[in-house]
N, C-alpha and C positions, 0 to 999 in steps of 0.2 A: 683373640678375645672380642666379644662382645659389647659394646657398651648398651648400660643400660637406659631404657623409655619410659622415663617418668611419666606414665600416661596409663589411665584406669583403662582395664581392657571392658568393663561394666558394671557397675552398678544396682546395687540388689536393697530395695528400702526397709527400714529394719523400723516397725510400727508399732504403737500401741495408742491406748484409747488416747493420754496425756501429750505425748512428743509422737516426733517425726524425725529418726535421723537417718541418713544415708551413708553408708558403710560400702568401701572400694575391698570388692571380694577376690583375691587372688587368685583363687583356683577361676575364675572364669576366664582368663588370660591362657589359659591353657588348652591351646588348639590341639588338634589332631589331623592328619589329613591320612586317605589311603585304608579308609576301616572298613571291617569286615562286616559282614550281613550283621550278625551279632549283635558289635560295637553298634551298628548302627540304631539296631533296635535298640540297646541300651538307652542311648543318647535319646531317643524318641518319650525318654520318660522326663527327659527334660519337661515338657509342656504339660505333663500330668499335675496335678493338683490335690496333693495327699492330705487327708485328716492327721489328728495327736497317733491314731493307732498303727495305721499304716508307717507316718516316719519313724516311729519306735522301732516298728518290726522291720525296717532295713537296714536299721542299726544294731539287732540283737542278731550271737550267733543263732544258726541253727538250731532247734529245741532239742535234738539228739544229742548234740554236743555241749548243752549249754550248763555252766556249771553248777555244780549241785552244793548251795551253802549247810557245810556241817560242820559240826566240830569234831570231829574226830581225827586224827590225824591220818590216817590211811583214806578216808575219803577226799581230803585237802588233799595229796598227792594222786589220788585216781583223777581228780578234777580238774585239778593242773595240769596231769596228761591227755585225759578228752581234749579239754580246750588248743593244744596242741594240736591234735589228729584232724583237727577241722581243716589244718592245711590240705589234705588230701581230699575232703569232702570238697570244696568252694572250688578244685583245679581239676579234678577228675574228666572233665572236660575239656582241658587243655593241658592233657597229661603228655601230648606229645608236639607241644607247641616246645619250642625253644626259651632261654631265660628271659630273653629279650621280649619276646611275644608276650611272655607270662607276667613278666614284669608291667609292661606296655597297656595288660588288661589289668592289672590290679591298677592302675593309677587313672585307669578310666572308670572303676567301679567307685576310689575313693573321689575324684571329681564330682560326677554324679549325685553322689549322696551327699555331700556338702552344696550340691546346686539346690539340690531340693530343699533342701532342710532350710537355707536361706531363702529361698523363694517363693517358700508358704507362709502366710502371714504370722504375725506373735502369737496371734490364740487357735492355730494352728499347729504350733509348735509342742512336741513334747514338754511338761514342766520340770525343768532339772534332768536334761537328758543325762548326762553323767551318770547323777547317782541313780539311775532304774538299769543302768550298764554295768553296774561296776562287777556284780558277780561272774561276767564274764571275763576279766581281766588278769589278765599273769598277775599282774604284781596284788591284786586281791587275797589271788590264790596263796600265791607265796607269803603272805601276812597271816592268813588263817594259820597254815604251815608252823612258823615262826613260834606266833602264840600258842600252837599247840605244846611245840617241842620245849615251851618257856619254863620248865618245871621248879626254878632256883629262883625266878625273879628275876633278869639278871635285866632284861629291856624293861623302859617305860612303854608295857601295852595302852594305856590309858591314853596316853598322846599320840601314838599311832590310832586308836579307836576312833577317838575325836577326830581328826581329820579326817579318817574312814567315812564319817559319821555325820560331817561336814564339806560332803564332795561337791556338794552344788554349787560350790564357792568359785569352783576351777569355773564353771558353765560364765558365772556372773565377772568373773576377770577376762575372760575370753572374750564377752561381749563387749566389756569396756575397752579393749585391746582392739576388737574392730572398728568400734566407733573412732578410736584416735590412729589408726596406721593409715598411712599417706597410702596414695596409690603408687601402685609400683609395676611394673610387667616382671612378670615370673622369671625368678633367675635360678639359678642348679647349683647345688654344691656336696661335694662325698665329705663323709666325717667316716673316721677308722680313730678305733679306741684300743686302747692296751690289750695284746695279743688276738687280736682280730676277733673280742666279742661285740655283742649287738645291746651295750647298756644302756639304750632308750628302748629297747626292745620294739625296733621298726619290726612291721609284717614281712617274714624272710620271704625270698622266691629265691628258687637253683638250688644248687648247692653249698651244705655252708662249715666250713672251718673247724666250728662246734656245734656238734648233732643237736642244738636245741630250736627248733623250728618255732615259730610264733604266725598262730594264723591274723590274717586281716580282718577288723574289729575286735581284736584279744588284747590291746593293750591300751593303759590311761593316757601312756606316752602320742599313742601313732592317733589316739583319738583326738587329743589335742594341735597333734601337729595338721590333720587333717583338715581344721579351720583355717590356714593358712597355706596351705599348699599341699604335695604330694611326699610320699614317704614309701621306702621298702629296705629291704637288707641283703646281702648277696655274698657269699662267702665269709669276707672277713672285713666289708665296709657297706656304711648307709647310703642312701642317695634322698635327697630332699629337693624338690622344685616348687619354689613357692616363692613366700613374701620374706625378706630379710628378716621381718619377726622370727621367722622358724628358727629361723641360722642362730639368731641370739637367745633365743629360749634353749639350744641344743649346745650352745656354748657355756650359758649359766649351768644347765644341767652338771653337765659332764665334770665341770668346775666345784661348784656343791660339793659332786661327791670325791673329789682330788681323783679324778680319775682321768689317765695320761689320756690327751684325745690330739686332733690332729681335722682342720677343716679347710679344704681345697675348693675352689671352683671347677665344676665339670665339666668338663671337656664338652665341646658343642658338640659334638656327636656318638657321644656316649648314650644317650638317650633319643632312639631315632623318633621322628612322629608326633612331637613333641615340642612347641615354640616356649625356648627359656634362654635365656641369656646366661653367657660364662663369659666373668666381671674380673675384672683385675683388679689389683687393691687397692687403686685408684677410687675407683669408681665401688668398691665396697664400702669406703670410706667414707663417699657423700651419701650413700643410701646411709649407712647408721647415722649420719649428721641430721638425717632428713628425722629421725623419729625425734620427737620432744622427751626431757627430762621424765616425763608422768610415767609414759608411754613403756620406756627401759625398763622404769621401777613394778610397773604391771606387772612384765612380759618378767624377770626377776620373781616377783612374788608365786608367781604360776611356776617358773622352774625348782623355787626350790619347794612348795607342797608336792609336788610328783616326782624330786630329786627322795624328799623325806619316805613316800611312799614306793618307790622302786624296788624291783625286782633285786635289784645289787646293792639297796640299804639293807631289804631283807636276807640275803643271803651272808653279810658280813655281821648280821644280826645272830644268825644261824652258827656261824665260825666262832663267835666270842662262848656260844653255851657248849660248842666241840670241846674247847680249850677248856672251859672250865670242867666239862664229867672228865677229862686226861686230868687234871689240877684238882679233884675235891676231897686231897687230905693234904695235910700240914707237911711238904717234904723233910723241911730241916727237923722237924722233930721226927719223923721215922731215920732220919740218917744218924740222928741222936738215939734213936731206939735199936737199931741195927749196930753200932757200934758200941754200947752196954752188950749186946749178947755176944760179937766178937771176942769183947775179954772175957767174956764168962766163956769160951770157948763152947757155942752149942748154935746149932744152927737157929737162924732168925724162923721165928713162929713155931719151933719145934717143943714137944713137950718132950723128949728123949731128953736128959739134963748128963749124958754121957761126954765125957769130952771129948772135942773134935783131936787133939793131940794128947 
């Protein structure tokens, strides 16, 4: 095991007309060595200097795949499946690269894009990037879904809307969560959830357990976690390299929704290319020591609005209106009604009044 180097890897200042504060950005802690012509060009966008319209559009999916808000319910499930398929759009290029490889680029693209997005000034920045994302995100989808199929009443839509509605909130917690998280050097850790699903719904790469793929920027979860580190999903567990923040927003999460999880330190060379520390619980324990009281209750307040808004609130949302169209008549009175027509000897709903004996 590693121990960890309380030391900013650098420094990214976060401006407006009023204050000046400076925020220790974790993903810039995240070296690489050994890249390909590619990567390299990627990385060379580091020094570019994007307007509001440009970092939007490196944040939204492709416009082919991007989803299309309706109310209908067949379109809510067409558009939950687009947004899927973009897995295959964004890799098509490294369709014959290995997981590792594939993996390797997706956490260079998510790097990237959080370099930039911090590194162009505040009135540079998208306003409320979240909420102009949101249509693109599984657990969006699966809400449209949800309130479609709601036809008895059975969830409070109204409070799921409102926070729909009020997404900018996560952008403005997130901000104040960089202002106060120590610096830290980027450390690795896997989470595996109750039978190898993916309910943060990280960006899968490989093969996975359950046929449900989740492309990269498709989710509110992997969008959030990508402020603090890197994120993907791989059969039937996550991997996150980042700021301890992550680890405890993925812990509140999972907790929220009482859902069995399970979070290990990764193996130093589970993820080759890659400088991240793998912590023993020693040294896990002074990094949580390290955040202040505020800080928890932040990183808290952010897990459970995208615990409330999840793919697997909506889906257990979905199972109580299953149960209820199986359950929408009175059983004990039809067993009461079935058993009047037994003595009268005639079959149940029969209008033959002939006796059965």
């Amino acid at each position: 095991m590693t121990r960890p180097i309380l030391k900013s890897s650098a420094k990214v200042a976060l401006t407006n007309s009023n204050e000046a504060a400076t925020a220790d950005i974790i993903v810039e802690g995240l070296g690489c060595e050994d890249l390909t012509t590619t990567q390299h060009d990627s990385l060379s966008l580091a020094s570019a200097v994007l307007n509001k319209a440009e970092l939007l559009a490196l944040f939204t999916l492709p416009e082919a795949f991007s989803a299309n808000v309706n109310t209908d319910v067949s379109a809510a499930i067409n558009s939950a499946a687009a947004v899927n398929l973009v897995d295959a759009e964004i890799n098509k290029d490294t369709i014959e690269l290995t997981v590792a490889e594939q993996r390797l680029a997706l956490y260079h693209r998510q790097h990237q894009r959080t370099r930039l997005l911090y590194q162009a000034s505040a009135s540079s920045r998208p306003t409320y990037l979240v909420q102009n994302l949101k249509t693109q995100f599984v657990e969006y989808q699966q809400y449209l879904l949800a309130q479609q199929l709601d036809k008895r009443g059975l969830i409070d839509i109204d409070a799921i809307e409102r926070l729909w509605q009020q997404l900018h909130v996560v952008d403005d917690i997130i901000a104040d969560i960089v202002r106060h998280m120590p610096a830290q050097q980027p450390a690795g850790w896997q989470l595996t959830a109750q039978d190898g699903h993916n309910p943060l719904s990280m960006p899968t790469v490989g093969k996975l357990k359950h046929l449900k793929p989740i492309a990269d920027l498709a989710s509110l979860n992997s969008y959030v976690l990508s402020h603090f580190g890197v994120s993907s999903f791989t059969y039937d567990r996550g991997y996150y390299i980042g700021h301890v923040v992550g680890y405890l927003f993925s812990c509140y999460f999972c907790a929220h929704l009482s859902i069995n999880y399970g979070v290990t330190a990764l193996g130093e060379h589970v993820v080759l290319d890659f400088d991240y520390a793998s912590l023993d619980t020693p040294y896990m324990v002074r990094l949580l020591q390290g955040l202040d009281g505020y800080c928890k209750k932040r990183i808290y307040q952010l897990a459970v609005i995208c615990a409330r808004l999840s793919v697997y609130a909506s889906d257990k949302r979905i199972e109580r209106m299953l149960i209820a169209e199986v359950n929408d008549f009175d059983k004990k009175l039809q067993q009461q009604h079935l058993d009047v027509l037994l003595l009268q000897g005639v079959m149940p709903e029969s209008s033959d009044p002939t006796p059965l004996f």
